[in-house]
N, C-alpha and C positions, 0 to 999 in steps of 0.2 A: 803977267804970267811969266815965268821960267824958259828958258829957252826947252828944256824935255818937252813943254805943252806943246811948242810950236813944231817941233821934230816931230814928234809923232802925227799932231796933225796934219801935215805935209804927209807922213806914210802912209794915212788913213787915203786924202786924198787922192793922192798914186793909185794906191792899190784900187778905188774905186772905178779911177778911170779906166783901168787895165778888165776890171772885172767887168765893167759896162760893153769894152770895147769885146771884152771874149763874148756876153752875151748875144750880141749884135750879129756874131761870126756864128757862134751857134744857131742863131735863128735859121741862118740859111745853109750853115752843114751842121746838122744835126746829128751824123753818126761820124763826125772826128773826134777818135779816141781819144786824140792827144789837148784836140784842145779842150774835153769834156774835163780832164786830168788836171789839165792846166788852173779853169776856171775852178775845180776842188778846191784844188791848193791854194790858192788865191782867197777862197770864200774863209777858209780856217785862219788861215795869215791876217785876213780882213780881222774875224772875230777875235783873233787873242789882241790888235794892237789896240779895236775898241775897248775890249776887254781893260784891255791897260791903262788905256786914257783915263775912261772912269772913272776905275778902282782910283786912281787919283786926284784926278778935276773933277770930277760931276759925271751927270749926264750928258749924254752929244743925241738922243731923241725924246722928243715926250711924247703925250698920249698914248704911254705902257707900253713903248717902245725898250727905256731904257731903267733901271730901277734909279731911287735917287734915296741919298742920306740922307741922315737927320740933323738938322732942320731941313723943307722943303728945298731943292738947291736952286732950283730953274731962278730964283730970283738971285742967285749971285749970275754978276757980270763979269769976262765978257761971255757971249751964249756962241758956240763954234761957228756959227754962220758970221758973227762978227769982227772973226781974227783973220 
């Protein structure tokens, strides 16, 4: 893979941990504005860089998670949990 695969996947990551850790805060304040705001932004940020990977590599879910090209892709390697 390119080094673009590996940069974004690294942004995917990030941004996962950031939106995991806003969830966790939201669990237990639930009417912060800011961090309701925060966690948006993040969710949309999250969807375009998936969005991007994609439309480039493949899928990064299966099971109608994530759409996949023609030919079947999931059998090209490596699969995102492997990088």
């Amino acid at each position: 893979m390119d080094e673009r695969y590996y940069h974004l996947l690294h942004q995917l990551q990030a941004i996962d941990f950031v939106l995991i850790e806003l969830n966790l805060f939201l669990d237990t304040h639930p009417n912060d504005v800011e961090a309701l705001q925060q966690f948006n932004h993040h969710v949309q940020e999250r969807w375009r860089i998936a969005h991007e990977l994609e439309r480039q590599y493949g899928p990064l879910m299966n099971y109608g998670h994530s759409f996949s090209g023609f030919p079947w892709q999931w059998v090209d390697a490596p699969w995102p949990w492997q990088v």
